[in-house]
C-alpha positions as CSV (number, residue, x, y, z in Angstrom):
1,X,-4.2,111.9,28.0
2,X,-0.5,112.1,26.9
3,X,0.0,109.8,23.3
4,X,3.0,108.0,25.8
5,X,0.8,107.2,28.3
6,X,-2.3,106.1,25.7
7,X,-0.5,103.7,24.0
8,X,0.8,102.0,27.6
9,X,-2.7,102.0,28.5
10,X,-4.3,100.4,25.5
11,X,-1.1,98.0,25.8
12,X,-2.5,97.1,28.9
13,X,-6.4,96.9,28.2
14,X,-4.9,94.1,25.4
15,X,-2.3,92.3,28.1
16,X,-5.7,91.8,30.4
17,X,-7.9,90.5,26.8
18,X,-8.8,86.5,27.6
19,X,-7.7,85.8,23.8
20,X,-3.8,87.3,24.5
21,X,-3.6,85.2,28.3
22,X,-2.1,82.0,26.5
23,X,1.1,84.4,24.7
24,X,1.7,85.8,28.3
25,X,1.2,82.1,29.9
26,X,3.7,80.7,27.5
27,X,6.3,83.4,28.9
28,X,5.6,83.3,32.3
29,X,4.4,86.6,32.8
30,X,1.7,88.4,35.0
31,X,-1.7,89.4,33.9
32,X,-1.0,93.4,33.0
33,X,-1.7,96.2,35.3
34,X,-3.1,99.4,33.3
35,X,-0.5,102.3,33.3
36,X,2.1,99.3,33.9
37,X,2.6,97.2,31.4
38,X,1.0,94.8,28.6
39,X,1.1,93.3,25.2
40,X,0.8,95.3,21.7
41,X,1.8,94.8,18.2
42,X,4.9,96.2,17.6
43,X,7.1,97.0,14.2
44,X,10.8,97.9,14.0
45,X,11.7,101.7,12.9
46,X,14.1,101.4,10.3
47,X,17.0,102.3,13.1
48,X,16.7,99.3,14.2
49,X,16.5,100.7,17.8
50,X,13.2,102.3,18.0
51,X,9.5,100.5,17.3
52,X,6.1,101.6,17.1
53,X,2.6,100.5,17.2
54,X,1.6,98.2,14.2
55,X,-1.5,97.0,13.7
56,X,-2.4,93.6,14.3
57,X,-0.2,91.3,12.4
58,X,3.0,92.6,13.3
59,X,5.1,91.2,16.0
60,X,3.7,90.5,19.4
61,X,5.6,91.9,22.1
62,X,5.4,93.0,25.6
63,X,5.3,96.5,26.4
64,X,7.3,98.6,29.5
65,X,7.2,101.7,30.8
66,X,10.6,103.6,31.3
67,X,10.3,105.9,34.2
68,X,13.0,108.8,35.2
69,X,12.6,111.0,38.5
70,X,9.0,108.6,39.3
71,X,7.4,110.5,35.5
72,X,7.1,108.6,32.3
73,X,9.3,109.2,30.0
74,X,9.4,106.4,27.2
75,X,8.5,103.2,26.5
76,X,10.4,99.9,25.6
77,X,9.0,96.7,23.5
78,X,10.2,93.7,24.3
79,X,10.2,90.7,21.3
80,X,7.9,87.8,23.1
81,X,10.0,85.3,20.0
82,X,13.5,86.6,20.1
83,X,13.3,88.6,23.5
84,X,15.0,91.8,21.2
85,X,14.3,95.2,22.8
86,X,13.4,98.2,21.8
87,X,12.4,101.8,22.9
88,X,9.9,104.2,21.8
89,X,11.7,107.5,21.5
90,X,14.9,106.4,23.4
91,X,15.1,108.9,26.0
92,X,16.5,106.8,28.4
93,X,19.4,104.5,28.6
94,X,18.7,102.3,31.6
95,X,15.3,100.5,32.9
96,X,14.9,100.2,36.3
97,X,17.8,103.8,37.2
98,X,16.3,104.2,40.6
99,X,18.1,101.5,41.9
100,X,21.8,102.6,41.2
101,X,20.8,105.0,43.9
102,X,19.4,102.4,46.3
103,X,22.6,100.2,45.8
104,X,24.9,103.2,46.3
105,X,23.2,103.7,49.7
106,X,23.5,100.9,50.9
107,X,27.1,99.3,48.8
108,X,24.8,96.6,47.1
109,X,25.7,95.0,43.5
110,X,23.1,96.0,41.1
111,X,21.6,93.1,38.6
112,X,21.7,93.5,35.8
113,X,18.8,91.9,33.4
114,X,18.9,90.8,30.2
115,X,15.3,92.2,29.5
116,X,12.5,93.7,30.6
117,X,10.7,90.1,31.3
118,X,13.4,88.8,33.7
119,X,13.4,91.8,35.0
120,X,9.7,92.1,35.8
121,X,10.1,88.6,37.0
122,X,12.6,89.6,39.2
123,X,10.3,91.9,40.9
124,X,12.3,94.8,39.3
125,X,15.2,94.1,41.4
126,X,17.8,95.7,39.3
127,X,18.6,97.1,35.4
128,X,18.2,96.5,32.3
129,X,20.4,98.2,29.7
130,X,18.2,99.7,27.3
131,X,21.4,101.8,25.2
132,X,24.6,99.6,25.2
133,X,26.0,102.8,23.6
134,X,25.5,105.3,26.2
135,X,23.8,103.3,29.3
136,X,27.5,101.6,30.8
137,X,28.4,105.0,32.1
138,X,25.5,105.0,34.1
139,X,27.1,102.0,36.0
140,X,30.5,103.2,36.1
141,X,30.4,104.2,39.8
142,X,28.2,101.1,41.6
143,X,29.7,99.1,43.9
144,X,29.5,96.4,41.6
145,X,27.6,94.6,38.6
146,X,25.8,91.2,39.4
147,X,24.1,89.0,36.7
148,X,21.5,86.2,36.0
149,X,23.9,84.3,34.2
150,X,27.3,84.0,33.0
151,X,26.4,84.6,29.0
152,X,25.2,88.4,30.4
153,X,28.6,88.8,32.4
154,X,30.9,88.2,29.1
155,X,28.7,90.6,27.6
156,X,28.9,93.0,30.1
157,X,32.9,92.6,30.7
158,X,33.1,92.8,26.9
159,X,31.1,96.0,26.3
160,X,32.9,97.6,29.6
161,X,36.3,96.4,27.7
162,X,35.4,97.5,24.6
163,X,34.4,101.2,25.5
164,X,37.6,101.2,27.2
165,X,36.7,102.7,31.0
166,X,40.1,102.0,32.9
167,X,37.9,101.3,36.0
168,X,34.9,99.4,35.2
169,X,33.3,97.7,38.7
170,X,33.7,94.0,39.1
171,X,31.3,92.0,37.5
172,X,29.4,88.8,39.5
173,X,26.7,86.2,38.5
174,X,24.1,86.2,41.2
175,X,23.6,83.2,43.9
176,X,20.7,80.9,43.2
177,X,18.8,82.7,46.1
178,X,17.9,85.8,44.1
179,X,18.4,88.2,47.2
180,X,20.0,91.6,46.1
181,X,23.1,91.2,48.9
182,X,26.5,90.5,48.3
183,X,26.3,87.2,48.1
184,X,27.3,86.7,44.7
185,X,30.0,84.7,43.1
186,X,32.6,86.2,40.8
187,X,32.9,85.1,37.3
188,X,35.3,87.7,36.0
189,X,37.5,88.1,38.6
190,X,40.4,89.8,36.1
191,X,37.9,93.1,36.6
192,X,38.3,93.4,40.2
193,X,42.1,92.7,40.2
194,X,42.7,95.2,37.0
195,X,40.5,97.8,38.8
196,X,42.8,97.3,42.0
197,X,46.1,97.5,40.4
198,X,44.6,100.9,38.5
199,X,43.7,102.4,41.4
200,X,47.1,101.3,43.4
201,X,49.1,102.9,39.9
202,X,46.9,106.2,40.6
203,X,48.0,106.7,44.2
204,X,51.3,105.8,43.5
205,X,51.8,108.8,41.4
206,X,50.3,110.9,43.7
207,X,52.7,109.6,46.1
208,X,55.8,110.6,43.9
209,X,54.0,113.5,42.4
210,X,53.8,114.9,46.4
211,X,57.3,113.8,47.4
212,X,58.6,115.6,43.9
């Protein structure tokens, strides 16, 4: 058994213990499935970024597994007091990437979680950025970004901003009814007009560009 896929499992094994059930009640989550997720003592490398196993006494947190192309590839901890994540190795900057190609079939918004518990919650309708460092480019070409709530949009308009893309997609807070369509309302309208008045700049000096 791969040492990625051991540690998910005993993660599990202690998710489905009787004495852990109250610290997943309290959060609202599922009893574990083995080779899913579960619940393990986590401590932070000094990076910051990355964890790993601790024995008991360190911090409680729910553990995820972070698939690429259907294989595990990595892990991610999620704090079960402050809801902070963190990966394993950090090979991969977005939870949940299968869906940017589900959404680009079909010209649907992808959600965007805060974490790995909404997300699960959720029914793993959507993200979660795992790398705010490298993951945004991954959502560069979507249709566009919807949100759980409007703290997570400013974020996300923020980072986009920051990194300087000059055609991030529009950003949305989801409708109360949870269904990944379009029905979404914006809350940061300024990204759809800015990325509108980009893209009318760009064939405008194609136009001149042919007529020179």
């Amino acid at each position: 058994m791969k040492p990625l896929f051991r540690e998910l499992v005993r993660a599990g094994l202690l998710g489905q213990s009787p004495p852990l059930r109250p610290i997943l009640d309290r959060v609202g989550l599922p009893v574990p499935s083995l080779g899913g997720s579960g619940i393990d003592w986590v401590e932070p490398d000094p990076d910051g970024r990355r964890y790993r196993p601790a024995a008991e006494g360190g911090r409680v947190a729910a553990i995820f597994r972070v698939d690429h192309e259907d294989a595990l590839v990595d892990l991610c901890a999620v704090s079960l007091e402050t809801r902070a994540i963190r990966v394993r190795h950090g090979l991969c900057d977005l939870l949940g990437s299968e869906r940017l190609e589900i959404a680009d079939r079909f010209g649907w918004p992808v959600t965007v979680f805060a974490d790995p518990i909404e997300w699960l919650l959720a029914g793993k309708r959507g993200v979660v950025v795992l790398d705010w460092r490298h993951g945004l480019c991954d959502l560069l070409d979507v249709p566009a970004l919807a949100c759980a709530d409007e703290a997570l949009a400013a974020k996300l308009h923020r980072a986009l901003a920051c990194d300087g893309f000059e055609t991030p997609p529009p950003i949305f807070v989801r409708s109360t009814l949870q269904q990944e369509t379009i029905d979404v309302r914006p809350i940061h309208p300024a990204a759809a007009r800015l990325r509108a008045i980009r893209r009318d700049e760009r064939r405008l000096a194609g136009d001149r560009a042919d007529a020179a």
